[in-house]
C-alpha positions as CSV (number, residue, x, y, z in Angstrom):
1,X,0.0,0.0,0.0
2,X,2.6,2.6,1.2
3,X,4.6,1.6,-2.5
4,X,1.0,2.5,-4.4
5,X,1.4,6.1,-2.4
6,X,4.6,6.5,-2.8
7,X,4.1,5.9,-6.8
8,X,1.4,7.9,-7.0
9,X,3.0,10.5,-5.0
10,X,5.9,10.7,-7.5
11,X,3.9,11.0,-10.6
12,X,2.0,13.9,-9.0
13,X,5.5,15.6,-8.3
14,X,6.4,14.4,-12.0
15,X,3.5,16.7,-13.6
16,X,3.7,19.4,-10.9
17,X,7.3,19.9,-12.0
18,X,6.3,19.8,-15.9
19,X,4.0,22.6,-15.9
20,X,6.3,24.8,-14.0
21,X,8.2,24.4,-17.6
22,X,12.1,24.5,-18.2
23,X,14.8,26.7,-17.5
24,X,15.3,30.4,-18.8
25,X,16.9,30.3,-22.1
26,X,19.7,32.4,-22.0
27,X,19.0,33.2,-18.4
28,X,16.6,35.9,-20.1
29,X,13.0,36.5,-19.3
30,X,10.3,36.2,-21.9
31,X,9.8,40.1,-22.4
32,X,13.4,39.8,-23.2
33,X,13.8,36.9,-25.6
34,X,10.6,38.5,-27.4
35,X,12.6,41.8,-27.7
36,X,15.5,40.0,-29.0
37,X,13.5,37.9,-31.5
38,X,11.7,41.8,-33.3
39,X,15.2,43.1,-33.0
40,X,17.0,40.4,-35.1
41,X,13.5,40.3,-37.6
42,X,13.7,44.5,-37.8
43,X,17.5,44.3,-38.1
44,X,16.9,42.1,-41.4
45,X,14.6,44.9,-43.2
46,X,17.0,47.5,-42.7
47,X,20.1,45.3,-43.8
48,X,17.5,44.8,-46.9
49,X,16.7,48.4,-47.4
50,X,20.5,49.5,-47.0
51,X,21.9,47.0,-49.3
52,X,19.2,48.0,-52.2
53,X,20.8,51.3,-51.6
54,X,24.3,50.5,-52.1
55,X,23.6,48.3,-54.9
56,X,21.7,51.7,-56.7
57,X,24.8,54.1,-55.7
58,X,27.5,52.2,-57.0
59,X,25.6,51.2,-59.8
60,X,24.6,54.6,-60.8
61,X,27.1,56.9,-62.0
62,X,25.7,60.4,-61.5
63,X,24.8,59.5,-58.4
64,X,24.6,62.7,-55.9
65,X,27.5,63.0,-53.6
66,X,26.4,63.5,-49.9
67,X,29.2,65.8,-49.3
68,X,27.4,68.3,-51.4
69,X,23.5,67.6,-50.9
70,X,24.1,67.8,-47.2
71,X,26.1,71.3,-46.7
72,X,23.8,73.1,-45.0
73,X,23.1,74.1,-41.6
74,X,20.8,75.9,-39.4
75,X,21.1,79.8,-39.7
76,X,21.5,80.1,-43.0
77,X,25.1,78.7,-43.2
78,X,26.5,76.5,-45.9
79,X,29.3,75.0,-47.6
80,X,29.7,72.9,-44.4
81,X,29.6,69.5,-45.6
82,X,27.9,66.9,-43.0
83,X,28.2,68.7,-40.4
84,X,24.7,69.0,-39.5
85,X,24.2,65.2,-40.1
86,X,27.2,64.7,-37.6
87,X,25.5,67.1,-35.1
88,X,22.1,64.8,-35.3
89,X,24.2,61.3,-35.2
90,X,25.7,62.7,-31.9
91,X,22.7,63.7,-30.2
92,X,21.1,60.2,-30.8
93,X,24.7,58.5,-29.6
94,X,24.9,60.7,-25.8
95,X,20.7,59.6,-25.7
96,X,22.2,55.6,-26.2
97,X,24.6,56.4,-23.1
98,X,21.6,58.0,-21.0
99,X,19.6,54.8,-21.6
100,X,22.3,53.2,-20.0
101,X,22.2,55.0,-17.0
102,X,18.4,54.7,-16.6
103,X,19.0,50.7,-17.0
104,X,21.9,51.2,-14.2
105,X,19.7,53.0,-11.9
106,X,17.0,50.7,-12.5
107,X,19.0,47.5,-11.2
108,X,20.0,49.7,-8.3
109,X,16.1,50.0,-7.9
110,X,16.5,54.2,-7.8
111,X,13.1,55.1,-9.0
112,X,14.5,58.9,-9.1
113,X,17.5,58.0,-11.3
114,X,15.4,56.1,-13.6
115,X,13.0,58.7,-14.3
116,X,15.6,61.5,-14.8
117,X,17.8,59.7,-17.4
118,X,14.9,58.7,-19.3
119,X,13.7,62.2,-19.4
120,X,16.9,62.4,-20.8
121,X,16.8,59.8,-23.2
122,X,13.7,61.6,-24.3
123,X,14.8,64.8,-24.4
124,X,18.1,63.6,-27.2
125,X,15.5,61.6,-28.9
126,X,13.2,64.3,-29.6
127,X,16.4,66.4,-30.2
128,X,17.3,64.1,-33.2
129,X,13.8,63.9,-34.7
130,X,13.7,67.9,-34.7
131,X,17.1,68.2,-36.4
132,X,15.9,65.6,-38.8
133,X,12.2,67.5,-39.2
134,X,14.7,70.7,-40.2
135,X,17.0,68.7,-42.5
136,X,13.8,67.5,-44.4
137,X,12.4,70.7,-44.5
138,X,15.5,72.0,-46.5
139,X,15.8,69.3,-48.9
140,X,11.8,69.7,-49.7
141,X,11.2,73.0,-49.3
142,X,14.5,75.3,-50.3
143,X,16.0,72.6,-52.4
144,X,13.4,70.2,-54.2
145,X,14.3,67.1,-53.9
146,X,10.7,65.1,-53.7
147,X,10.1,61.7,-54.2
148,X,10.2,61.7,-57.9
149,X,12.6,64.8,-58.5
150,X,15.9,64.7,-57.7
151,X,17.7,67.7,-58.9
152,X,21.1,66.5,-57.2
153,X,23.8,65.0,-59.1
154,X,27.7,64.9,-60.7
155,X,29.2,65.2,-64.2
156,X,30.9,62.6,-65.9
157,X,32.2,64.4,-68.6
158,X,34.0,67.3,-68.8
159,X,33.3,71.1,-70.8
160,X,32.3,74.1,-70.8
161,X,29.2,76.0,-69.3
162,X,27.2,78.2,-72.7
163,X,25.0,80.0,-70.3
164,X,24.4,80.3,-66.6
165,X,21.6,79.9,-64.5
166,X,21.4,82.8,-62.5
167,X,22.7,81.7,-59.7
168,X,26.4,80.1,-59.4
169,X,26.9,79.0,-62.4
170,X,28.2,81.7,-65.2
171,X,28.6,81.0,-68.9
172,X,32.2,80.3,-69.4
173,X,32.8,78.3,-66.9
174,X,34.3,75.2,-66.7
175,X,33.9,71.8,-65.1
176,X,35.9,68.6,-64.8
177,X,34.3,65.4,-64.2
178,X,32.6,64.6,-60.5
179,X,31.5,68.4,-60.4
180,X,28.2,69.4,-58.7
181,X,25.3,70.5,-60.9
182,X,21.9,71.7,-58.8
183,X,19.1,72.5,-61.1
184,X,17.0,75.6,-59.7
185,X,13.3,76.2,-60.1
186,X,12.3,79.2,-61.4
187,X,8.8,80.4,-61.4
188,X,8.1,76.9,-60.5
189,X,9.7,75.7,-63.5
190,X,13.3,73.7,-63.7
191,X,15.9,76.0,-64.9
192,X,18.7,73.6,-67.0
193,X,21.7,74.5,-67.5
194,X,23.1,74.1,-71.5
195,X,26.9,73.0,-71.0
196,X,29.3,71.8,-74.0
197,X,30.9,68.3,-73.8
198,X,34.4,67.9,-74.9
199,X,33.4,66.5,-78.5
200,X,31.5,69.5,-78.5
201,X,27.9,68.8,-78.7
202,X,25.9,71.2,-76.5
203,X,23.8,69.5,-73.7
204,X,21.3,69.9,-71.3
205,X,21.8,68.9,-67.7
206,X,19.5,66.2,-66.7
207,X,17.7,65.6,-63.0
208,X,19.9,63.6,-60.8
209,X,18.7,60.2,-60.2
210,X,15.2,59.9,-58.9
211,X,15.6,57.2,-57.2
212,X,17.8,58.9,-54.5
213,X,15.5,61.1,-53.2
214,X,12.6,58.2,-52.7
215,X,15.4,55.9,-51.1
216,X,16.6,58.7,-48.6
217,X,12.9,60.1,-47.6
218,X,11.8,56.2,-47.6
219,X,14.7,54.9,-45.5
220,X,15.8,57.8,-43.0
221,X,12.1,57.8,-42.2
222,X,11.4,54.3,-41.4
223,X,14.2,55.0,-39.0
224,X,12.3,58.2,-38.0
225,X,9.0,56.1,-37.5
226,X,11.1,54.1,-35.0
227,X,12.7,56.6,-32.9
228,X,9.0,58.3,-32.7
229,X,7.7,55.1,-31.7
230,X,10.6,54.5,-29.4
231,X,9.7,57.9,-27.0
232,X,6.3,56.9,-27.0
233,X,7.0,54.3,-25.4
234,X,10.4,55.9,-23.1
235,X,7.7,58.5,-22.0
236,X,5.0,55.7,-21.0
237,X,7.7,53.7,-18.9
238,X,9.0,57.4,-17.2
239,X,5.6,57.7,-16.2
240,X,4.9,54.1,-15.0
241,X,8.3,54.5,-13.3
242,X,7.4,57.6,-11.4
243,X,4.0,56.4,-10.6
244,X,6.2,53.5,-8.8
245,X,4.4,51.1,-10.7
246,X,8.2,49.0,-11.4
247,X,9.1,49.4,-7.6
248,X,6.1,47.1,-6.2
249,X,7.8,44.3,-9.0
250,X,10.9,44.8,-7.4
251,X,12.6,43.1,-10.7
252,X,15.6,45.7,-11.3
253,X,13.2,48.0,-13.5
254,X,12.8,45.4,-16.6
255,X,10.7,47.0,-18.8
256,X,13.4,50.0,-18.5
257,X,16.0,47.0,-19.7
258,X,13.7,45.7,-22.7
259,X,13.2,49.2,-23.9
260,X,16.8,50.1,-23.6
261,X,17.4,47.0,-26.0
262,X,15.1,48.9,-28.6
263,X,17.0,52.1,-28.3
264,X,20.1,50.7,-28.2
265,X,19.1,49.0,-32.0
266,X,17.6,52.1,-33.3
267,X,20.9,54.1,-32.3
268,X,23.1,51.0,-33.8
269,X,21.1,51.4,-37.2
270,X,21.6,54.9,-37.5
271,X,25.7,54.7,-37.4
272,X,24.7,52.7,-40.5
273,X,22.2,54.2,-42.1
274,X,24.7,57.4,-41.3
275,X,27.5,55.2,-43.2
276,X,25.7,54.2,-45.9
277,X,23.8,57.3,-46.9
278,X,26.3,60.0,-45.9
279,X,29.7,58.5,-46.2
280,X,29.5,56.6,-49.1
């Protein structure tokens, strides 16, 4: 009789233990593993996205030079080649290193650290989509580039301007290959500008190509969409955290961790969307 209980008692123990499941896998929670698993998923459409670009630029011989689409800078300053850009790429960088100081504070279970360094966090965040809103803003509004117009681009021959076009560019001047052209509207209308090749034949500048501008609007603001997104929810988890809704958990502020994760990626993508676009 006392085998029977003792068999029975075992098997009970058996399926206790088996729905308490296995161990952690990694040693990370679930939230965790989750956040890994989108990460790795939304790291794969921006290594699509990037590479589509690079295959385009070096594939495309007037393609612009970002050294010369991105020269200008708040204030009414130019001929200061990615320095703005640098300024933005910064900005997002020192909000990577705040995030880190919330997730510190948070293990220390300092519920007033935590919400100061994500108020910081948000405050570089909103920072770099404001710089970002301004360098749009330029590229749209004072130099045209839309989505199907790109009036960026480089020679690949080289000759001799026949007329100007009113602005920079006077007739008689010359240009070697990999000079700058930027076509100018007018009265709403594009403004070309006639040049002569070295055989001679007279020419009109073309647009730049299109699909620069549709890659660039398409690509830095998917990354936008994702650092809005990301102080949505940096602002929810300041608020929780000052309501002292992580304190009664007593788990080392988590959710402060598993959104730092998200930052951290968004800053990470940026150094290459940074590389890709602006560099190369």
């Amino acid at each position: 009789m006392s085998a029977e209980t003792s068999t029975k008692d075992l098997e009970t123990e058996q399926e206790q233990v088996s729905w308490e499941g296995g161990s952690k896998p990694f040693k990370a929670s679930y939230g965790k593993l989750m956040m890994w698993y989108f990460i790795m998923s939304d790291a794969f459409t921006f290594a699509g996205f990037l590479i589509a670009y690079g295959a385009l630029r070096f594939s495309v011989p007037t393609w612009p030079e970002p050294d010369f689409v991105f020269q200008s800078f708040p204030g009414g300053l130019h001929n200061m080649p990615l320095i703005f850009v640098t300024l933005m790429t910064f900005v997002l960088i020192a909000s990577s290193a705040t995030m880190v100081r919330a997730v510190q504070e948070g293990q220390r279970e300092n519920k007033k650290g935590v919400v100061f360094w994500l108020l910081m966090t948000i405050l570089g965040g909103a920072t770099f989509l404001g710089c970002q809103a301004w360098e749009w803003h330029t590229l749209i509004v004072k130099e045209h580039m839309t989505l199907s117009e790109n009036p960026f681009g480089r020679h690949i021959e080289a000759g001799t301007y026949l007329e100007g076009d009113g602005y920079d560019i006077e007739a008689g001047d010359t240009f070697q290959p990999g000079d700058f052209y930027l076509i100018h509207k007018v009265d709403g209308e594009w403004n070309p500008v006639a040049y002569q090749n070295e055989h001679g034949d007279v020419k009109l500048q073309s647009f730049g190509p299109p699909a620069f501008g549709s890659l660039f609007y398409f690509i830095t603001g998917f990354h936008g969409f994702h650092v809005l997104t990301g102080l949505i929810i940096l602002l929810i988890v300041a608020i929780n955290a000052a309501g002292g809704v992580y304190v009664k958990r007593r788990n080392g502020y988590e959710m402060v961790e598993k959104v730092g994760l998200y930052w951290h990626f968004v800053d990470l993508v940026w150094v290459f969307v940074f590389l890709v676009f602006y560099l190369l």
